[in-house]
C-alpha positions as CSV (number, residue, x, y, z in Angstrom):
1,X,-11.4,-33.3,24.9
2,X,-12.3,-30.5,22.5
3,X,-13.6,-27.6,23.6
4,X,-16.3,-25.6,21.6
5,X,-15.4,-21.7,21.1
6,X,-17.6,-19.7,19.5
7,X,-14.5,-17.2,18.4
8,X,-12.9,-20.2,16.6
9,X,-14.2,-20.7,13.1
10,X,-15.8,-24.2,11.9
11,X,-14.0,-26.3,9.7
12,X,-16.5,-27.2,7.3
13,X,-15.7,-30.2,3.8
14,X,-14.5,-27.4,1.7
15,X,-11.9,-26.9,3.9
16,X,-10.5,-30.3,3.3
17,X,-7.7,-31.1,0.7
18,X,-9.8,-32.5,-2.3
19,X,-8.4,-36.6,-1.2
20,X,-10.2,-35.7,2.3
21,X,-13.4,-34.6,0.1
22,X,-16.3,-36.5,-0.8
23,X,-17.1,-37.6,-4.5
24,X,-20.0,-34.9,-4.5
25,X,-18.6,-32.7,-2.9
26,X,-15.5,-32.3,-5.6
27,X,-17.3,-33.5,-8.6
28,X,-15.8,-36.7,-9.3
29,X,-18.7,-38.8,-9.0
30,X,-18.2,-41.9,-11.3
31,X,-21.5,-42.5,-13.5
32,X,-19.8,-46.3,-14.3
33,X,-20.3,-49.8,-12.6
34,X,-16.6,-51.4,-10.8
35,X,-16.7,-53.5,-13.8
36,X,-17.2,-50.6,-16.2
37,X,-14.5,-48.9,-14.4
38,X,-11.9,-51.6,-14.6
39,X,-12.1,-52.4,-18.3
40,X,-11.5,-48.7,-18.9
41,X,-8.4,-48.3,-16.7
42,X,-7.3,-52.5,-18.7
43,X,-7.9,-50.9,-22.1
44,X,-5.5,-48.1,-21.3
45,X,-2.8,-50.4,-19.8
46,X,-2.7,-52.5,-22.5
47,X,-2.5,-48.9,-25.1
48,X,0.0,-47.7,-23.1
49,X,2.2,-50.6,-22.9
50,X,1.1,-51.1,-26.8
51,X,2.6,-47.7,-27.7
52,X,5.8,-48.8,-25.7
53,X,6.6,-50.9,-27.6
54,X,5.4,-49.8,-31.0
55,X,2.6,-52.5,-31.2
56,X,4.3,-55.6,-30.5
57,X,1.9,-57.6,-28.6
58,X,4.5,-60.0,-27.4
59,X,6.8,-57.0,-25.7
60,X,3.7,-55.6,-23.8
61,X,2.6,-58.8,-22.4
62,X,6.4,-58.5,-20.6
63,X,6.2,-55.2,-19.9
64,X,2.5,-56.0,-18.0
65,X,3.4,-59.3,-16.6
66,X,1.3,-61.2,-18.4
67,X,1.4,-63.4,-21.6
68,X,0.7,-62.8,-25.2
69,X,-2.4,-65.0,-25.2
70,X,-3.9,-62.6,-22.6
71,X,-3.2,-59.4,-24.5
72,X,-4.1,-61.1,-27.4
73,X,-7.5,-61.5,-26.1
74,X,-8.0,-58.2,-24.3
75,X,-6.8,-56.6,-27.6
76,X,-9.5,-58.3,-28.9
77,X,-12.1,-57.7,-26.2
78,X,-11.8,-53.9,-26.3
79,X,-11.3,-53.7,-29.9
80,X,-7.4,-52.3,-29.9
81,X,-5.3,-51.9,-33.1
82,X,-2.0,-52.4,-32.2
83,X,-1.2,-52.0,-35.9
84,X,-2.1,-48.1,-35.2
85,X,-0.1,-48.0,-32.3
86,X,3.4,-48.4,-33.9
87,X,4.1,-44.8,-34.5
C-alpha cells in the first residue's frame, strides 16, 4: 500500500513520457472524424507505395497487398496522379 509523504514530490501528467500523456495535454489533439483520419493515412499509403515504384499502379497494389482494381479506385477517390509520381 502506498504511503503518502509530504517530503516526496507529486508526480503530476507532465512528468509522463509524451505516449503516457493525454491528447491535450501534449497537443496532438486530432480536429478530424476516424473516417477523415483513415483516408489520410490510405492516401499516403497508396503515394508512398506509388513513388516505390515510379507510378506503376500494378507494382503498388503488390507491394500493399491488394489488387490493381483497388488502387485504381483509391487513386481515383483521393484524386492521385501517379503519372507525377514517376520521378
Amino acid at each position: 500500500m502506498p504511503v503518502y509523504s509530504p517530503n516526496v514530490p507529486k508526480t503530476h501528467g507532465h512528468h509522463l513520457p509524451p505516449t503516457l500523456q493525454t491528447a491535450e495535454a501534449t497537443g496532438t489533439v486530432l480536429n478530424t472524424s476516424l473516417g477523415g483520419a483513415v483516408g489520410a493515412f490510405e492516401r499516403s499509403l497508396i503515394v508512398d507505395a506509388l513513388k516505390t515504384t515510379r507510378g506503376n499502379r500494378s507494382k503498388a497494389a503488390r507491394l500493399l497487398g491488394t489488387t490493381e482494381r483497388v488502387i485504381n479506385y483509391k487513386v481515383k477517390k483521393y484524386g492521385i496522379d501517379p503519372t507525377r509520381l514517376r520521378a
